[in-house]
N, C-alpha and C positions, 0 to 999 in steps of 0.2 A: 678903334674897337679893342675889346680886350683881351689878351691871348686866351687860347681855348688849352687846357689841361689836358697833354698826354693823348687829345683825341685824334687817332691814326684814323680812320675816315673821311674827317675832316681836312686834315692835313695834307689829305689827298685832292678836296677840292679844289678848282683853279681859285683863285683870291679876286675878289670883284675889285673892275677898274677904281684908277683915284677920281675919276669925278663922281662914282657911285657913292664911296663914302663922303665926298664933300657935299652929295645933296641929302644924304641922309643928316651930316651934323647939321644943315644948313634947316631944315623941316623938322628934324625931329629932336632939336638942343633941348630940350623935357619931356619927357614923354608921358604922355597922359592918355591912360587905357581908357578906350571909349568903348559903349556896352556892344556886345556880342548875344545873338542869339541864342548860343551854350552858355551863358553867363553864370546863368542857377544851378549849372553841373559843373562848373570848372574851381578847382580848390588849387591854384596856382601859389605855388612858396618863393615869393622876390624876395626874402633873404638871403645876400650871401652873392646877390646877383650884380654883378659889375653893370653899368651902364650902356655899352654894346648887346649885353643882351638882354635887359631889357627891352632897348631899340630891337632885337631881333623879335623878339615877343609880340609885340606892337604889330610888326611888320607883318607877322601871319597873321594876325588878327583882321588887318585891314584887306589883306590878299584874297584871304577868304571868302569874303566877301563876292557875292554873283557878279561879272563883268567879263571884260577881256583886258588881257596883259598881254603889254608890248614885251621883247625879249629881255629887257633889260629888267623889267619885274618880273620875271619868272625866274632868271640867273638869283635877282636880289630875297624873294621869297624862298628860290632851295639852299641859300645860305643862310638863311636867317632859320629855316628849318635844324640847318646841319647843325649852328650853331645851339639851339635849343636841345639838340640829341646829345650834346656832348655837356649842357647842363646836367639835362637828366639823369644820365650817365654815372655822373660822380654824385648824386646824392644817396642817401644812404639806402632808403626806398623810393625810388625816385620812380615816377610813373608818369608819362607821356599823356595819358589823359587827365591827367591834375594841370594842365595849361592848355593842350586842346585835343578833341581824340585822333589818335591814331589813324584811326577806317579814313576817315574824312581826309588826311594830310596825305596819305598815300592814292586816296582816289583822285586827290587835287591833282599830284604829281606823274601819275598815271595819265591823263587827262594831255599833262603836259606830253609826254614821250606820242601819246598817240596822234597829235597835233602836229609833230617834226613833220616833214615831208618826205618822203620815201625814193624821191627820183633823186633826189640830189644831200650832199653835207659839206652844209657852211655853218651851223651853228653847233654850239657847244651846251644845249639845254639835253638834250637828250642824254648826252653824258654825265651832263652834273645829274639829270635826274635821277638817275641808274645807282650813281654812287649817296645819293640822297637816300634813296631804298636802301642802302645798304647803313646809312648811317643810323635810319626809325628801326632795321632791325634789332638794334646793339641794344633799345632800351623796351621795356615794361608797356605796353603787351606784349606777346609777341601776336606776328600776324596768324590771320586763321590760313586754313590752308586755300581756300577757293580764295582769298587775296593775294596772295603768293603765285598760285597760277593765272591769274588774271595780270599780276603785273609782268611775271617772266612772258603771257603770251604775247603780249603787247610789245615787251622790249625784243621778244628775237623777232616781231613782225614787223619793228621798225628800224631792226639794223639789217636783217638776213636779206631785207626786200631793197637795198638799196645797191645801186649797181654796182659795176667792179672797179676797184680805186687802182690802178696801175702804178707804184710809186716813177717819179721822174721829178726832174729840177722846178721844171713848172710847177708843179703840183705838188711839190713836197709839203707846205702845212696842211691841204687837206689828207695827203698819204698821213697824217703823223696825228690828226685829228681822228682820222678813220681809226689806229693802232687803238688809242686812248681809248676810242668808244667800245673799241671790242674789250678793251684791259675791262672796261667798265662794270658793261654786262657779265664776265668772268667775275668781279668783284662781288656784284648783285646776285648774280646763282650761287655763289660759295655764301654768301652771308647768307641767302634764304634758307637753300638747302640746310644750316645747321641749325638742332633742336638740341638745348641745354647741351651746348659746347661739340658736341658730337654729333654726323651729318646722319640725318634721318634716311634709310634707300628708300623707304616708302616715296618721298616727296621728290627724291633724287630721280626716280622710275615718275611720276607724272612730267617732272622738267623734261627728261629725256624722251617721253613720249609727243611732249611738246616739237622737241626739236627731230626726231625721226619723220616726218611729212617732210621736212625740206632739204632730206637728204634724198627719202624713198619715191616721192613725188615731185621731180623737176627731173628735168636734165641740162639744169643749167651747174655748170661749173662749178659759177662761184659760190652758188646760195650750199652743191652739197659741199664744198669743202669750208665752206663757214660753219657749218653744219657738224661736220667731223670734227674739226678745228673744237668748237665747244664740250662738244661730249668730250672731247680728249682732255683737255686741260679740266674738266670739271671732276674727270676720273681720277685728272693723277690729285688735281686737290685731295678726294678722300683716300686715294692712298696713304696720305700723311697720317690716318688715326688710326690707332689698336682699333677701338671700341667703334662699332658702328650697331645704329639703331635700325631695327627692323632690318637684319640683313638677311632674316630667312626668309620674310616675306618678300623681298626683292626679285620679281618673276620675272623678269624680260633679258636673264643673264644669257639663256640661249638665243633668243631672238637678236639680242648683239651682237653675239659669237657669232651664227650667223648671216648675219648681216655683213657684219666687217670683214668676213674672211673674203665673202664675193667681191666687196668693194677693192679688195686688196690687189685683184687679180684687174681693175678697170684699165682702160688704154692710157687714162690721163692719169699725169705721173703727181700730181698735186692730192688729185683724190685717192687714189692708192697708198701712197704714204702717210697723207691722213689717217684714212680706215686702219692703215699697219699701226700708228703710235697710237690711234682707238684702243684696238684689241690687246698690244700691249699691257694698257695703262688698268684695262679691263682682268685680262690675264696676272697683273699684280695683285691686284685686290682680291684674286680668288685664292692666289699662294698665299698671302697675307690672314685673311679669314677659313682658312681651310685646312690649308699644310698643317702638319707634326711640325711643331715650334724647333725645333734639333733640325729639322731640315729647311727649314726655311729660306736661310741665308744661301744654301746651296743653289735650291731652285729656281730664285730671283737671279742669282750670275749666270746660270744659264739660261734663264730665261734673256738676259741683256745680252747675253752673246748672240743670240741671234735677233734680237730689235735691231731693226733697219738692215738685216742681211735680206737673201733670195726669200723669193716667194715658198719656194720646197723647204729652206729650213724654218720660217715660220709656222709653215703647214705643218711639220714635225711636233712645235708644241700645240696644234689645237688638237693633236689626236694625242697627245698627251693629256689635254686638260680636258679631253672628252670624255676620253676614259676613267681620271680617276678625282677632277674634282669637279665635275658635273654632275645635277641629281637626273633622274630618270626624265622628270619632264623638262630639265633643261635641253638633256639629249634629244628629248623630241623634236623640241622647238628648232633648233640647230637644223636638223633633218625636216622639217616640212618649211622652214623658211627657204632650203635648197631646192626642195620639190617645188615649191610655189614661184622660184625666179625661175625652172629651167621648165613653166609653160605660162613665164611670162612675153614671150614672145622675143626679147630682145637676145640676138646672138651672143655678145659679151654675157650676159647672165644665165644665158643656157651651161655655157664653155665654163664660166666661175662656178656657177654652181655645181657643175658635173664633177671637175677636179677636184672641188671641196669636197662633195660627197664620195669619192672614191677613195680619196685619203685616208675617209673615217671609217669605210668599210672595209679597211683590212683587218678589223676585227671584229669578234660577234658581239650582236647587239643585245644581249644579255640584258641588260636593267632598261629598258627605255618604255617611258611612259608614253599616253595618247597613240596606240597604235590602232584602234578604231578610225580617229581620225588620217593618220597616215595613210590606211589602207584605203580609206576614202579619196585622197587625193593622189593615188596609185589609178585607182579606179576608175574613177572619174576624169580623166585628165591626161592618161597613160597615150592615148590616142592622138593628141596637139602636140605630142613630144617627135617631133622629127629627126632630129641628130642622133644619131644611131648608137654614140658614147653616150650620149644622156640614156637612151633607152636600155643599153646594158645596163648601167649604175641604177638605174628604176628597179630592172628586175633581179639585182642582184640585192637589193634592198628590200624588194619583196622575197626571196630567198630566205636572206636572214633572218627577217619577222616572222618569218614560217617553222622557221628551224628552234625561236628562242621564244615564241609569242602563240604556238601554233591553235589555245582555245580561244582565245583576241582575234585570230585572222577568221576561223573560221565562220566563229560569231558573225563578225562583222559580214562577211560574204555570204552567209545564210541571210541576213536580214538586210543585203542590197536590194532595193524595188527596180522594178521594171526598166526606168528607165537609164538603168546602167548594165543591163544586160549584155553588153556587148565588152565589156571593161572586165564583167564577171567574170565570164568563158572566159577570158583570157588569163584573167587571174589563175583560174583550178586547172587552165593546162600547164601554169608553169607549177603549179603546186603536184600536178599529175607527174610532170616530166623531171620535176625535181628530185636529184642521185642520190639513191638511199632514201628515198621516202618512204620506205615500210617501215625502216628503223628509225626514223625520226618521228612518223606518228605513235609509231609502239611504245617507244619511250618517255613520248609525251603522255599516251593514255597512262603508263604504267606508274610517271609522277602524279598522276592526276588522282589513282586509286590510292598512291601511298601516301599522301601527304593531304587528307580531305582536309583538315582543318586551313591548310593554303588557299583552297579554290573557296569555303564559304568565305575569307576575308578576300577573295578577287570578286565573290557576288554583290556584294557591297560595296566598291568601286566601280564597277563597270557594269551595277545592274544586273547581268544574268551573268547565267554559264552553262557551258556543256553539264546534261545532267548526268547524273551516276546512271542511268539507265540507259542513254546513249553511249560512255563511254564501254561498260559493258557488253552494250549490243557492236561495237565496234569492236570491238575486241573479239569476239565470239565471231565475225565477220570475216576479221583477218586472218583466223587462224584454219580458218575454213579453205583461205588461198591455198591449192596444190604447190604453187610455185615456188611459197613461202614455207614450205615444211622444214629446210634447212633454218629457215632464220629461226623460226620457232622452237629447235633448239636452244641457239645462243639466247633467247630470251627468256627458257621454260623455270629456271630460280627466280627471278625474279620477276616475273608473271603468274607465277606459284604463288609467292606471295602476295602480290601485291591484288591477286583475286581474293585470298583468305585472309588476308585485313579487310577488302572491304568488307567481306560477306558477316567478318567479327564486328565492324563497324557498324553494319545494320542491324545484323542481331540484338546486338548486348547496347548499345547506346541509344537507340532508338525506342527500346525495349525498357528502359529506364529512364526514359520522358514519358512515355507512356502506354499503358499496357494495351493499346487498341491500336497507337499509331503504327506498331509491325506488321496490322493487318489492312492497313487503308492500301488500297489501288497501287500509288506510287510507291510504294516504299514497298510491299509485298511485289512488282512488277521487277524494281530494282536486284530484290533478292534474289525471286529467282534467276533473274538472267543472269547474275552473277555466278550464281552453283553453276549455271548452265554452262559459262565459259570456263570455268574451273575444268567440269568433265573436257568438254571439249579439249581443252591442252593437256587432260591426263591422254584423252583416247589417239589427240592425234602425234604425239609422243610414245607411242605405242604398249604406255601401261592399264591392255585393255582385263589382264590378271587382276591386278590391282582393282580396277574399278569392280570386277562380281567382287573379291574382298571385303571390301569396302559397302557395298551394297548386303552381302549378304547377314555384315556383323551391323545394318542400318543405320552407317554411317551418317548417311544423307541426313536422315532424319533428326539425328541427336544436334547435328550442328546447326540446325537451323530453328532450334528450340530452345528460348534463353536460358531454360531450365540446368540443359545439356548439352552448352552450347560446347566448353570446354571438353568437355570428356568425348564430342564429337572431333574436336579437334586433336585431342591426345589420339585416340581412332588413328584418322589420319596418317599423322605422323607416324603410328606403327606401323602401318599398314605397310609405309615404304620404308623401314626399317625390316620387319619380316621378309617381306619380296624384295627387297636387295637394290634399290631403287639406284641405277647408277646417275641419278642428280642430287642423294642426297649429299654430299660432300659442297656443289654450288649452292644448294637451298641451305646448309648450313653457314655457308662464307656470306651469304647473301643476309641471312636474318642480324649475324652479327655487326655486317654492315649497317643496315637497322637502328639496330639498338646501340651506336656509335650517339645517334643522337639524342640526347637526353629530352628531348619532348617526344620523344614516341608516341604515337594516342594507342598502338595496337602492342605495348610491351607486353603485355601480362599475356596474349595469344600469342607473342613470339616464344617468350620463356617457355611456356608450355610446351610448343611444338619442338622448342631446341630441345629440351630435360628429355624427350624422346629420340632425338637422334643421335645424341649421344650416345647412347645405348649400341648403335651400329659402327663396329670397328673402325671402317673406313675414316668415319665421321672421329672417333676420338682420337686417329691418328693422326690428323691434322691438328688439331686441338695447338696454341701457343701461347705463349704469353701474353700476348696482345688482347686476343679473343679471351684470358680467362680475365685480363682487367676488364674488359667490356663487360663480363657477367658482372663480379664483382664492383663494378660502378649501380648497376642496378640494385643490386643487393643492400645496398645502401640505403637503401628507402624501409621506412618502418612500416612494411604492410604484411600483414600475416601468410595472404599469399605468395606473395613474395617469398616470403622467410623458408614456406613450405616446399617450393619448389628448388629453392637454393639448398635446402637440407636434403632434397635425391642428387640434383647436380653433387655434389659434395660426395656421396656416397658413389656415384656413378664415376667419379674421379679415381676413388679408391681399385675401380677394378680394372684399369688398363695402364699398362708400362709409360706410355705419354701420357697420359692425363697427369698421373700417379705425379710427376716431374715437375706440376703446376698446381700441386694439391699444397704447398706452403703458401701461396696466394689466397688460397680460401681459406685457412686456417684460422687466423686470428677472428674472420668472419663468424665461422663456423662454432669458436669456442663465444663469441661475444652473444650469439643465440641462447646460451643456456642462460642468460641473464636477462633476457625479453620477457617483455609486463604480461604476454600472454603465458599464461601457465600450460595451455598445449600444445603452443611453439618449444616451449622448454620439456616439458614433454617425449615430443615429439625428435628433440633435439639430443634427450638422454638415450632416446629407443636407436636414432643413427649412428651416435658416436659405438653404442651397443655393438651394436652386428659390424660396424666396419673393424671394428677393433680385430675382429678374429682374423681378418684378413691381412692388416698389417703387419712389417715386419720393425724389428728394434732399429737395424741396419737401415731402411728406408725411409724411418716414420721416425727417427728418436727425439728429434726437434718437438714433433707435435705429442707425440707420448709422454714426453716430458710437461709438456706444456699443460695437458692435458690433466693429469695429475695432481697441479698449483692447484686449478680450475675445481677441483672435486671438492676443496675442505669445506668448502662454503654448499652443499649439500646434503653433507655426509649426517646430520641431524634437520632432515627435511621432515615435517611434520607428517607429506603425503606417505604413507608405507609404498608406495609403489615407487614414485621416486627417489627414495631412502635405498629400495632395493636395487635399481636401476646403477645408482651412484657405485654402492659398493659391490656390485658384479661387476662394473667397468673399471672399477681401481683392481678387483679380481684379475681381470683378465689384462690390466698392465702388472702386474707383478707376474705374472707368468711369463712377459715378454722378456723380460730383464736377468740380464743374466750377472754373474759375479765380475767379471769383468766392468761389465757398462753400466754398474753401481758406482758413480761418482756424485760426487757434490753439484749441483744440489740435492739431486732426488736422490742422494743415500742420506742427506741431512732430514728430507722431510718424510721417507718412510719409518724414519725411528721417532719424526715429530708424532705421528698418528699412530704407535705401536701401541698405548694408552684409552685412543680411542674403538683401536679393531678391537681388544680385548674386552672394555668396556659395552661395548654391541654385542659380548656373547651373552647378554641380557638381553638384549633388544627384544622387544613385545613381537617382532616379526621371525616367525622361526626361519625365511628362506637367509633373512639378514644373518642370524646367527651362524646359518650352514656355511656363508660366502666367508664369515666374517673368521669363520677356525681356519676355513682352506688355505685364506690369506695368511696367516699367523702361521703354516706351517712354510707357506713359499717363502716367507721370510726369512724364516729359521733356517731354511734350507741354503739361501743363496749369504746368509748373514754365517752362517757356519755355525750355528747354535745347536747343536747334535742333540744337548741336555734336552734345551728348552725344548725342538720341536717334537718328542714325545708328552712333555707335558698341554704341548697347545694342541697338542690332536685327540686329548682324554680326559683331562682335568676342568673342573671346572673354576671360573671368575677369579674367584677370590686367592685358589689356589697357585694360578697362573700368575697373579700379580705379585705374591708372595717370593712364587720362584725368580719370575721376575728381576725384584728389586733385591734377591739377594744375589742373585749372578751379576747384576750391572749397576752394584751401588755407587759406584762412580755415577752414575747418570740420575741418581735419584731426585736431586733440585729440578731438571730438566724433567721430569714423569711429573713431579709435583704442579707444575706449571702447567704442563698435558691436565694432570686432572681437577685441575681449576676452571681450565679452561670447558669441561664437561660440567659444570656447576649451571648453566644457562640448558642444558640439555632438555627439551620437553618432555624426557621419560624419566621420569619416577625413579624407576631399576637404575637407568643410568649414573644418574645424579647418585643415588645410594651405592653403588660401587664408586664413584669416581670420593665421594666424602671419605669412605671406609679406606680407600688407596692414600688419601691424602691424609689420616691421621697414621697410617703406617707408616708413611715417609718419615711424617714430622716427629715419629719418638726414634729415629734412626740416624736424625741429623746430630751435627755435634753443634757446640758452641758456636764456632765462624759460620756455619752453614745456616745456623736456627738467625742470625743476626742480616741474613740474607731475604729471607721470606716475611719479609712486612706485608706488603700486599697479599700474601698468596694468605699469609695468617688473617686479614683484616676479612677476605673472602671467608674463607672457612668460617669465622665465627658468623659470617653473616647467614650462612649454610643454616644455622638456629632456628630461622626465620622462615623457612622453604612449608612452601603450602603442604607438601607430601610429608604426612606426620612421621612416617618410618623413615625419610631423612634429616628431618628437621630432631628428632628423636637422637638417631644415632649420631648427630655434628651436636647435641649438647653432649650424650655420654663421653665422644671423644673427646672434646675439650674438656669435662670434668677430668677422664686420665690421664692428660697431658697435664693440666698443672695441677694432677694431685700430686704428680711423679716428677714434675720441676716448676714448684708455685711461682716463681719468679717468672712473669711472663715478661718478654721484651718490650724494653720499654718506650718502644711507637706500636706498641698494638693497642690502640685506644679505641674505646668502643664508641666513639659520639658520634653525631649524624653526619657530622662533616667528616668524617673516614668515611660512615656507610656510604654517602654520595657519591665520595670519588670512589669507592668500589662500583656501585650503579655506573658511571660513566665509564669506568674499565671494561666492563665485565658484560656489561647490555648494551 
């Protein structure tokens, strides 16, 4: 026969005896294909094909064929198979049903394994045939999935079911046959299990569900530690790949967990150490697909440091791996595969599973999925638990669930029938006698009101949920407890709020779906009991002042009116601001808390309510750094409300010693508002910097006074006259702050930059403009030491003042010149005609160097010609006529063509 290529499957087959091939050359010295029923579908390529396989070819052909085969044609057909796979193998597209199909050669060989005998092993078909599956894997098709699990059920039903092979001297070839046929089956699950080179868990999770009956269902020995034995070695196979397919759909990660932990703990030391190099192999693959890549290496050596130690330091990593790379419903499963062995009757799985489950519950059960069903087999089942360790560990489990789960449990035990009644009771006494249970369900109700958008995406998993109307009516319930008056303290901020989000929550959002739906039944039932537990913690916190307050400025009313829903809530907030409310300082720390998280649904009712307690001393002295990023994080958002209540915040900063400390945090905010696309934000935004301004000082504020100032030139020709006016009273009232001293660079550079401009605004069509615009020009002169000038800026008019101007600081004249080019864009009339008339005074005042400097500032002026307002377009041609009547030689880049005008347009506009 002729050697087979490279083919490792094959190579693994045993080689058929020599008189097998001396009767094949002896029958089949030519070979001649005789017809086949597939005849008319098979496109077989014997190109290329040595004469052994040929003869192998032949040989399925005739095998095929309906009869029965003695052992020697069955061994000669899965060779002649094998040898075909390792054809197909190497052609280029080589395909399995181009000589015969696939479905057919597998269900033949199937056929075969199912036919072995299960009491005893003396032959060696079973094994070939295992590894024959493994060798039709390797080529084109691949198998479907329902043939995959049809052959793996058959081969673990026909090795796992055969007795126990004790190795000894007698019996050494079948101990060594026995080895083979398990290598075998390992061979055949790894080759199945992989889909385009990398092991699919989908298929991996049916194999494994194949072989968990004959661990979970026997108590014989050997079949579970054949059993363990498999899944172990098939696990560590996939450890070998990065990439594994389908590994999120992979469900039965906790039912392994476990599983194997209990097994771990078994009397029989064969089974136990199985199950241990199980979980192991299993525990790799989660480090493997899970872990931070940087930790990886770490986890896995500790994780081997303790493979094959004590049963307590393995237990160490399962409540490691419980916690942090299991998902919720892995954790569950873990936990009711332990509920379900410790009332499965058997002592050893009571004691394993107790100790499993105790391990895990030294921490809280925070994220664990299916607790409906837990609670169900609590309930149901709680009663056949006789061991008194198992029964502690039950209700310490019920505990947890209560503490982490507590609208899950109680769901579930409202909706127990009858005939668990007795499971029930027992349940609500332990949830009755459970320490600290006023503060565990307060807290629970109190997430439940702050975070609604949490409980609608729990309605949708788990079908219902406690409704906003129950939890308010609980609440209103509790607080009613005499006994609980003290705790209702400790929880009166944040049950404050977390009533006045809902009540914002019904209001305003419900109210904006639709205008009827805040008066349907439920939703109007909701509200009110929610006001209703509100009062209730104002009255039974003893602010019964507050509530006539409150009542009498019809608080009530305003907040529960979309209209007024806000300005009920500002209300509010004063309310306990004026009466001195000693929780606003926790209802402050508490809304900040809040608004920490950036999905708030209820921010714009928190801001509101903070922008007023602000205002109450107490409250702005705690005020930090921290808490004003937090504003500031909000502030962030481009919403007009927003901006509005950040521009009181911001002013309200202005008036307290601590706030005062954390007002350079707002600042850059603060000034970035005067450039907001709404024009009443900006507005709005000139009117605060206004009024805070009188209150600052140079010494405290000079950072932002400064700053503040840059901010202004880009308003200081606002079209609107009220914002024109606005600008230049607040540059007013920073030159008053500024003393001769704290005149440095910059802002002594840029109030000489604007000295051209204030001047030129004693034209300004707004007479309040002109008043602001002299005062300013005299505090100049005042703090600049200009004795001369500041009688002429408090009498004289425009022209007169520019004049004096440019003859006391003709050093500076290039520098005005600039200034009054820069007023050529100016939308007044007046303006632009003073700033032309300045800038032809300059330019007959320069000298040679200086006229060789002003290319641009000249290319402008002429363009000045052009100016729609005839009285300056008028007076920019008269002055350039007496400029070069009086030196016709004009500079020679002052060229009038379009391409100067342009780049003066892109200068200049």
């Amino acid at each position: 026969m002729c050697q087979v290529k490279g083919s490792l499957f094959c190579l693994s087959l045993p080689t058929v005896k020599e008189e097998t091939n001396r009767h094949l050359e002896k029958n089949l010295s030519r070979v001649t294909f005789h017809p086949s029923n597939y005849e008319f579908f098979l496109k077989p390529c014997f190109s290329g094909l040595c004469q052994s396989e040929k003869e192998a070819y032949q040989l399925i052909l005739d095998f095929m064929e309906p009869g029965e085969m003695s052992h020697l044609e069955k061994l000669n057909f899965l060779n002649a198979v094998a040898t075909l796979c390792s054809v197909v193998r190497y052609q280029a597209n080589g395909n399995m049903n181009n000589y015969y199909p696939k479905t057919l050669l597998a269900k033949k060989i199937e056929t075969f394994i199912r036919q072995e005998p299960t009491d005893t092993l003396d032959s060696g078909v079973r094994q070939r045939a295992m590894l024959c599956i493994v060798a039709l894997s390797q080529v084109k098709p691949p198998f479907h999935l329902c043939q995959k699990l049809d052959l793996v059920n058959v081969s673990i039903t026909s090795v796992f079911s055969l007795p126990p092979i004790m190795p000894s001297i007698d019996r050494k070839d079948s101990a060594s046959l026995y080895l083979q046929t398990i290598q075998a089956l390992d061979d055949m699950l790894q080759a199945l299990v992989l889909e385009q080179r990398s092991p699919d868990m989908l298929i991996l999770q049916n194999f494994i569900e194949i072989i968990l009956p004959w661990l979970m269902m026997t108590d014989k020995v050997h079949e579970q530690t054949r059993a363990l034995g498999t899944i172990s070695r098939l696990l560590r196979f996939i450890c070998n790949f990065s990439e594994l397919s389908h590994m999120v759909l992979f469900s039965i990660i906790g039912r392994l967990i476990g599983t194997f932990s209990i097994f771990c703990l078994d009397p029989n030391q064969d089974v136990s150490s199985g199950a241990l190099e199980a979980l192991y192999y299993l525990f790799t693959i989660l480090v493997l697909q899970r872990s931070v890549r940087p930790k990886t290496e770490k986890i896995l050596k500790d994780l081997q440091k303790h493979f094959r130690g004590n049963w307590l330091a393995n237990m160490q990593n399962l409540t490691l791996f419980f916690r942090k790379y299991l998902t919720p419903v892995e954790r569950a499963d873990v936990i009711m595969v332990a509920m379900e062995a410790m009332t499965s009757g058997s002592t050893n799985n009571v004691l394993a599973a107790s100790k499993t489950l105790k391990i895990i519950l030294k921490y809280p059960l925070e994220e664990v999925a299916k607790v409906p069903e837990i609670i169900h087999l609590i309930c149901f089942h709680i009663d056949r638990v006789t061991d008194k360790a198992a029964q502690s560990t039950i209700r310490k489990t019920f505990h947890l669930l209560v503490q982490s789960h507590t609208d899950e449990v109680i769901l579930t035990l409202y909706k127990t029938e009858d005939p668990s009644q007795r499971g029930t009771k027992k349940s609500w006494e332990i949830l009755d006698s459970f320490p600290k249970g006023y503060q565990v369900i307060m807290k629970y109700l109190l997430q439940k009101l702050i975070s609604p958008q949490t409980h609608t995406d729990q309605e949708t998993s788990h079908g219902t949920e406690l409704s906003t109307l129950i939890v308010t009516r609980t609440i209103h319930e509790l607080l009613l407890i005499p006994s609980q008056q003290s705790e209702v303290q400790t929880f009166f901020a944040s049950l404050f709020v977390a009533l006045l989000f809902q009540i914002s929550f019904l209001v305003t959002n419900e109210s904006t779906e639709s205008e009827d739906k805040l008066h349907e039944p439920a939703s109007f039932s909701a509200l009110s009991s929610s006001i209703e537990a509100l009062k209730t913690l104002l009255r039974s916190s003893g602010y019964i002042e507050h509530m006539s307050h409150i009542q009498t400025l019809r608080g009530w009313e305003l907040i529960v009116s979309p209209e007024s829903h806000y300005e009920g809530v500002t209300l509010l907030a004063r309310s306990l601001v004026i009466k001195n409310c000693w929780h606003n300082r926790p209802v402050f720390s508490f809304l900040i808390k809040t608004l920490e998280d950036s999905n708030c649904a209820n921010y714009l009712t928190a801001l509101v309510f903070l922008t007023e307690l602000l205002c109450c001393p107490e409250v702005a002295g705690i005020v930090d750094e921290f808490s004003t990023k937090v504003l500031v994080d909000w502030f962030k958002r481009e919403e007009p409300a927003i901006d509005y209540l950040f521009l009181q915040i911001a002013e309200i900063f202005t008036k307290h010693k601590n706030t005062m400390r954390h007002f350079h945090i707002l600042q850059p905010y603060v000034l970035s508002c005067c450039y907001s696309p709404s024009s009443e934000v900006v507005t709005e935004t000139f009117l605060m910097l206004r009024r805070i301004l009188r209150d600052l000082t140079w010494h405290h504020a000079s950072s932002f006074i400064t700053e503040l100032a840059f901010t202004l030139v880009h308003f200081f020709e606002e079209e609107s006259e009220e914002l024109r006016l606005i600008t230049f009273q607040i540059y007013g009232s920073i030159l008053t702050k500024v003393s001769k001293m704290a005149l440095v660079c910059p802002l002594r550079h840029q109030i000489l930059n604007w000295l051209v401009l204030l001047v030129s605004h004693l034209q300004d069509v707004n007479a309040d403009v002109v008043e602001v615009c002299r005062l300013s020009l005299c505090s100049i002169a005042t703090f600049l030491g200009w004795s001369k000038l500041k009688g002429v800026f408090s009498k004289n008019d425009v022209f007169s003042i520019l004049s004096a101007l440019l003859q006391q600081e003709r050093s500076k004249a290039l520098w005005f010149l600039k200034q009054s080019v820069a007023l050529f864009k100016s939308p007044q009339g007046p303006i632009r005609q003073v700033a032309v008339w300045f800038a032809g005074q300059i330019i007959r005042v320069l000298n040679t160097a200086e006229k060789e400097e002003i290319n641009d500032e000249y290319i402008a002026f002429r363009y000045m010609q052009r100016d729609p307002d005839p009285i300056v377009s008028c007076l920019a041609v008269q002055t350039i006529y007496i400029l070069e009547a009086k030196e016709p030689v004009t500079p020679a880049k002052t060229p009038s063509s379009c391409l100067c005008i342009r780049r003066f347009l892109r200068r200049y506009h």
